[in-house]
C-alpha positions in Angstrom: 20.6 2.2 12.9 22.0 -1.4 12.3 22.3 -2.5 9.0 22.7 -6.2 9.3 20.0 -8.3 9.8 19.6 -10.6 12.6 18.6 -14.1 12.1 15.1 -14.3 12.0 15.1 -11.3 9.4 17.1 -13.4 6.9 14.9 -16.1 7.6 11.7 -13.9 6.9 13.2 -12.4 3.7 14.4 -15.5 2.6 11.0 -17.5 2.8 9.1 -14.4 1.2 11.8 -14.5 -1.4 11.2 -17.9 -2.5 7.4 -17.2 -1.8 7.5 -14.6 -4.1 10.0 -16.6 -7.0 7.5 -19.7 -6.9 4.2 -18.2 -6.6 3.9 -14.7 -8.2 7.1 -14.0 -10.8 5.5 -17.0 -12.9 2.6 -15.4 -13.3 2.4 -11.8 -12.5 2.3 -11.4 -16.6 -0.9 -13.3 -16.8 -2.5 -11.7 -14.1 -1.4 -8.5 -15.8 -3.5 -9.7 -19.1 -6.3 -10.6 -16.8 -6.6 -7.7 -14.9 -6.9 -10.0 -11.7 -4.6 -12.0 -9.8 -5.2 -15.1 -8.0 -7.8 -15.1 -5.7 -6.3 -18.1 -4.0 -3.3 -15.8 -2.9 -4.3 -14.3 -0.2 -4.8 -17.4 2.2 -1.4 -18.5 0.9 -0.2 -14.9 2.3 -1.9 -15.7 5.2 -0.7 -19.2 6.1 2.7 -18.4 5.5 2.5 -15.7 8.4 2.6 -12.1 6.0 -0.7 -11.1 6.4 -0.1 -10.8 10.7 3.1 -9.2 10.6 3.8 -7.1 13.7 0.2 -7.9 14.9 0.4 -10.0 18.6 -0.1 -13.7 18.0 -3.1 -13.8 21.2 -5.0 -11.7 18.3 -4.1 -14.6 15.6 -0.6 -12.6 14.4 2.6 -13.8 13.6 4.7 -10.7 15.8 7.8 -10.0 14.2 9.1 -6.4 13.7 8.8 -3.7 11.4 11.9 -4.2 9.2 11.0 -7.7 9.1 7.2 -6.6 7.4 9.3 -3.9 5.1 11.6 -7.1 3.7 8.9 -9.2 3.0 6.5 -6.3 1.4 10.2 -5.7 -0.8 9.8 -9.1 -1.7 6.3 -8.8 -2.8 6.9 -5.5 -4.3 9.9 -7.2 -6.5 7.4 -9.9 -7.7 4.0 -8.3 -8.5 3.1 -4.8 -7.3 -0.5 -5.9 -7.2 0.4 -8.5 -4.9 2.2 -6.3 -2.8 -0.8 -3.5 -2.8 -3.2 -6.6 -1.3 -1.4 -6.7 1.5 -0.5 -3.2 2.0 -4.0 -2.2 2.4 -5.2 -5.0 4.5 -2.3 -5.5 6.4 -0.8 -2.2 6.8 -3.8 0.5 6.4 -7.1 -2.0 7.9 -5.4 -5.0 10.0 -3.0 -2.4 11.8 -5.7 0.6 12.7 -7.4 -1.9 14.6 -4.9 -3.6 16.6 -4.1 0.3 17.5 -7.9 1.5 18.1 -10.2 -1.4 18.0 -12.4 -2.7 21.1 -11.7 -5.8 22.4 -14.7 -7.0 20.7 -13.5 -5.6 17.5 -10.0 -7.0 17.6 -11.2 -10.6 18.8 -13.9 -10.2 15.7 -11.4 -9.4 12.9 -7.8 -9.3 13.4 -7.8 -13.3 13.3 -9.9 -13.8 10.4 -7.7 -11.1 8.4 -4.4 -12.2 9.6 -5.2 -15.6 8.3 -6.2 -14.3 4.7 -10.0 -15.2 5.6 -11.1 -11.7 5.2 -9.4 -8.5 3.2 -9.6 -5.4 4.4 -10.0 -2.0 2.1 -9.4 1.4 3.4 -12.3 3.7 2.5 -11.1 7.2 2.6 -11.1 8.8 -1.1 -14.2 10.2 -2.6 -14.8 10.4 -5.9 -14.3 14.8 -5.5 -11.8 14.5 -2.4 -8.3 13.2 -2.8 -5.0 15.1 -1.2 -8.0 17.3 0.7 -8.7 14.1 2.9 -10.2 16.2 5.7 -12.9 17.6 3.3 -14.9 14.8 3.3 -18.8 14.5 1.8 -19.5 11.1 3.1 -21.7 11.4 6.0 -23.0 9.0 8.9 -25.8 10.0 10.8 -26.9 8.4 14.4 -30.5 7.3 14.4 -31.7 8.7 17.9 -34.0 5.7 18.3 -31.5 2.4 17.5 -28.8 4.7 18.1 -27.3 2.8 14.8 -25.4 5.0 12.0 -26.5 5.3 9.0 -23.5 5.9 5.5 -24.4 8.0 2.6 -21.8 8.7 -0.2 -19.0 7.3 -2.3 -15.8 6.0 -2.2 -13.2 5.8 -4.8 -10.4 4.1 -6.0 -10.1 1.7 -3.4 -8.0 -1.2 -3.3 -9.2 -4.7 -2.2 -12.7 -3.0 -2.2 -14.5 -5.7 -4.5 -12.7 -8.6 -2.3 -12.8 -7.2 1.5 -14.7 -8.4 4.2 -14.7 -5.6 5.6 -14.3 -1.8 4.9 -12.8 0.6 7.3 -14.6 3.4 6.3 -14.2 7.4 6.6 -17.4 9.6 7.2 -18.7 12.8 8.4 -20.3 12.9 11.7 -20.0 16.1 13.0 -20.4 19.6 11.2 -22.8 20.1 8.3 -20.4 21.9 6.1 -16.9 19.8 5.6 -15.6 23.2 4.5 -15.8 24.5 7.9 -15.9 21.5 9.6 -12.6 19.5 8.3 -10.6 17.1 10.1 -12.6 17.3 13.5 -16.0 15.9 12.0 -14.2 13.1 10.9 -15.1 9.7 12.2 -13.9 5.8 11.6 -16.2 3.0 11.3 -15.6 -0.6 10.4 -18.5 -1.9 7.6 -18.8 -5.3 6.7 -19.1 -5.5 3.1 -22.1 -7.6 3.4 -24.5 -4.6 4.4 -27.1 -4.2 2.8 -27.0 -0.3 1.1 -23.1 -1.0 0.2 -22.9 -1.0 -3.6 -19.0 -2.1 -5.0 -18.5 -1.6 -8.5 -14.5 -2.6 -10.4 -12.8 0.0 -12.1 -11.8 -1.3 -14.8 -8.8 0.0 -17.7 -6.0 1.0 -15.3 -2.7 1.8 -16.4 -1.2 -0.4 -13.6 -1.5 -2.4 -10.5 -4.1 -4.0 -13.2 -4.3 -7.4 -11.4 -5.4 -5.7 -8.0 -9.0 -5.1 -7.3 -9.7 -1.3 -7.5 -13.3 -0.4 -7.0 -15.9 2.6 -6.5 -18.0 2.3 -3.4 -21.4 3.8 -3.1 -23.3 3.6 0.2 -27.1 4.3 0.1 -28.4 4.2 4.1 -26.1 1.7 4.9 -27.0 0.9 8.9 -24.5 -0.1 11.2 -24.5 -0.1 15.1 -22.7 2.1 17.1 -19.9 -0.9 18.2 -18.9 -0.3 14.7 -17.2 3.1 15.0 -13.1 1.9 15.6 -11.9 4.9 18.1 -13.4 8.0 19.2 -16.2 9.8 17.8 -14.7 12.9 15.5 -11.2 11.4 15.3 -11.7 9.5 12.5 -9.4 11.9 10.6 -6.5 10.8 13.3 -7.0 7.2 12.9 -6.4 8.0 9.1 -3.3 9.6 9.2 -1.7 7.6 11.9 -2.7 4.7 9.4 -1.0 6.8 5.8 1.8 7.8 8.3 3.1 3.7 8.3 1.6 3.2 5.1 3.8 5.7 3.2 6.8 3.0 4.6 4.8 0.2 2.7 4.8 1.8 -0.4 8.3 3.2 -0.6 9.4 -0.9 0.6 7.2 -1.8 -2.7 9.0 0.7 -4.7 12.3 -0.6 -3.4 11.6 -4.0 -4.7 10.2 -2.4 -7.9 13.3 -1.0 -8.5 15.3 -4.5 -7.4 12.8 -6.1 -10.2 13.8 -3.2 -12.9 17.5 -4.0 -11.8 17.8 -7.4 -12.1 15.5 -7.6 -15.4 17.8 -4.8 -16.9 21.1 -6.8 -15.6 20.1 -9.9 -17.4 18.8 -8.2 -20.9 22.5 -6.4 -20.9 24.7 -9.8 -20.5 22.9 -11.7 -22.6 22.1 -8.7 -25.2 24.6 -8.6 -28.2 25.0 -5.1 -30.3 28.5 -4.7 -32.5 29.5 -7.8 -31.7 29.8 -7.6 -28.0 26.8 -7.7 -25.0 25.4 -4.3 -24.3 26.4 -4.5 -21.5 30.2 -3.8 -22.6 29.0 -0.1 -23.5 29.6 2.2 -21.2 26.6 4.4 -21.2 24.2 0.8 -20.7 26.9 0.3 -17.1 26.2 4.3 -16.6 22.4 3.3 -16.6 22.7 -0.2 -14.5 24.8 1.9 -12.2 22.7 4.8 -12.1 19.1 2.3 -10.9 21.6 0.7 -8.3 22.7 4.1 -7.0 18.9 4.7 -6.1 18.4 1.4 -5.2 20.2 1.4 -2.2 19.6 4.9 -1.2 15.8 4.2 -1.5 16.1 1.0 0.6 18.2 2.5 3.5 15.8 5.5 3.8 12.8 3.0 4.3 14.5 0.8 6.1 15.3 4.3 8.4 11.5 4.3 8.8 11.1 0.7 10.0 14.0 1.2 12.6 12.3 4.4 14.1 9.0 3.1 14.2 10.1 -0.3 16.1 12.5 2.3 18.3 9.0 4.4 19.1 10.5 7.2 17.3 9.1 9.9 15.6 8.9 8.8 11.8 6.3 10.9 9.9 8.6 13.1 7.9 10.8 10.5 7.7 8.2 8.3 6.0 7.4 10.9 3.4 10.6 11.3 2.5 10.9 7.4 1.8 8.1 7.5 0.1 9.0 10.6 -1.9 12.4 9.3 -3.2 11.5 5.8 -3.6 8.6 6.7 -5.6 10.0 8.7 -8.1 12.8 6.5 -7.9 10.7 3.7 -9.2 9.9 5.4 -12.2 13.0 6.7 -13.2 14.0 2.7 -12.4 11.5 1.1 -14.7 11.8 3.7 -17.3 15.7 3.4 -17.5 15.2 -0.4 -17.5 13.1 0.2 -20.5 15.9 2.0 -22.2 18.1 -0.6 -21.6 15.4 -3.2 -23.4 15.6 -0.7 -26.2 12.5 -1.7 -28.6 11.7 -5.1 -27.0 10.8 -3.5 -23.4 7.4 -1.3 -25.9 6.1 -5.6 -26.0 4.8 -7.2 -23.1 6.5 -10.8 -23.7 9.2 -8.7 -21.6 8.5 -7.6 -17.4 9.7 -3.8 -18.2 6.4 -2.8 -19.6 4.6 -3.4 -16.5 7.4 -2.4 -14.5 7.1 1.3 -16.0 3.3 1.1 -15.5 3.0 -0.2 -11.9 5.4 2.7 -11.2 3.6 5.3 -12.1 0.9 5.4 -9.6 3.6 5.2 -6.8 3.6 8.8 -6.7 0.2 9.6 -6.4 -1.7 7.2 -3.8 -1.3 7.6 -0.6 0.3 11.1 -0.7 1.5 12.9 -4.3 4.7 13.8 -4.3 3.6 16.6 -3.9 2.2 16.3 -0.6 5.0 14.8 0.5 7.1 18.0 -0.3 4.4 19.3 1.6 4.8 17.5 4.8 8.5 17.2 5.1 8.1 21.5 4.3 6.2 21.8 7.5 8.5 19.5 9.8 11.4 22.0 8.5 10.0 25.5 8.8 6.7 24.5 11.4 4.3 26.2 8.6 1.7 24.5 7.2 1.2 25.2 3.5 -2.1 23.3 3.0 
């Protein structure tokens, strides 16, 4: 694995960097507040090139390579976790399954459209009773024998981008009446424009974090769409899914990465300027034991997800590889922002300071897209070949 990068990936992370300095850093606080960022960001994503990222450009994409979509999602992640979790989702979870499965049709459709921050995409798979159990699905889709349409009944929950998204790749039951039983193999993927009529999105408001991204409960009441719609096979739906969490888990652990940079560099600054018995904090040795400790895991979270980017661009097997990125950069993020707190003593409780909501986007880093404990899970069965679920 080479650890230098090459021109074009200094060029990427230096554009996102300044992207991210000018853009989001001034205003990730009052977004925060809001409990929405600007809408107006995603087209500036998309125009600068980060919303097509390792997508081909004949499907409106801007190419490039993994580690180059794991710098500028670092970026992101350094700047505004909600930011980052935009893009993540669209990008990473929606945009990506269908360059991998779509029809032609589909691909020509919406790949464009969401690489040029036209349309979001949200990733419909957790019901409001079905979380780490992502095989046990209740939502089901039924094919009308005379239209030979599908028709969605159920609920979705806690999905990101789903109040702004075009367009909803969405998880549902088409085979087996009992999910029980059934599991994984009933599982099938369909892409639903938002616009249908049936599809009901409601915000979820009072989160701990990632408060400026859109979060939002889904309920879909006979909610028609044609059989074109389904992306891949019928019953595979399940696959598509975890081939899509597989990459996403190296999305998250890059955000975390830059979480921790963010928790770094705020901590650095408050100890230099800082003054306690007459000389900066950051002249007492147990404040340098703390900087050191967040740098320690700093690095060893980035190399690990970096690990993930160069396997996947070498068409190398990455799964338990990505789940252990995600694991330690995870709960490295909230040991990061917490320590950083520390270091803030009583002002990092206020939120005039960026440690607050650096301890509070953290948190939910280890439960979406995989608990920690899940993760433990996976990277279990890739060392002893015994599933524990």
């Amino acid at each position: 694995m080479n650890l230098e990068l090459n021109e074009e990936q200094a060029a990427v992370r230096e554009l996102a960097a300044g992207f991210v300095n000018r853009e989001i850093v001034p205003h990730a606080a009052a977004w925060d507040r809001a409990e929405q960022v600007d809408r107006g960001i995603v087209k500036k994503l998309g125009a600068l090139g980060f919303l097509g990222l390792t997508i081909p450009e004949e499907y409106g994409g801007s190419g490039g390579d993994y580690l180059s979509y794991v710098l500028v999602t670092e970026e992101l992640g350094r700047g505004d976790s909600s930011v980052r979790g935009l893009m993540s989702v669209s990008l990473g979870l929606v945009t990506k399954s269908i360059n991998a499965y779509g029809s032609e049709e589909q691909k020509r459709r919406w790949l464009p459209r969401l690489c040029a921050g036209e349309a979001l995409g949200c990733f419909a798979l957790t019901e409001p009773g079905t979380g780490s159990d992502a095989g046990n699905l209740s939502t089901r889709a039924v094919r009308d024998g005379e239209s030979g349409d599908w028709v969605l009944n159920g609920a979705k929950m806690f999905i990101t981008n789903g109040t702004w998204a075009e367009v909803a790749l969405v998880f549902a039951r088409t085979g087996g009446d009992d999910p029980a039983q059934a599991g994984h193999r009933g599982v099938s993927a369909f892409l639903v424009p938002t616009d249908t009529p049936g599809l009901t999105r409601t915000t979820i408001h009072g989160k701990l974090g990632l408060r400026g991204q859109p979060t939002a409960e889904l309920a879909f009441e006979d909610v028609r769409v044609p059989h074109s719609a389904m992306l891949g096979e019928e019953g595979k739906g399940f696959a598509v899914a975890m081939a899509a969490l597989a990459k996403g888990r190296m999305s998250v652990a890059a955000g975390c990465v830059g979480l921790i940079q963010a928790s770094l560099d705020a901590a650095v600054a408050y100890a230099t300027q800082r003054e306690q018995f007459g000389k900066p904090i950051a002249a007492h040795q147990l404040v340098q034991e703390m900087l050191a400790d967040i740098k320690v895991e700093l690095d060893a979270a980035r190399l690990l997800t970096w690990r993930v980017a160069d396997l996947i661009e070498r068409g190398l097997p990455f799964r338990a590889e990505g789940s252990v990125a995600k694991l330690y950069a995870s709960e490295a993020a909230v040991k990061a922002a917490n320590t950083a707190l520390q270091v803030y003593g009583g002002y990092g409780f206020v939120d005039e300071y960026p440690v607050g909501k650096f301890v509070r986007d953290a948190r939910v880093m280890t439960l979406y897209e995989g608990t920690s404990q899940i993760q433990k899970l996976l990277i279990g069965r890739e060392l002893t070949g015994i599933n524990a679920f």
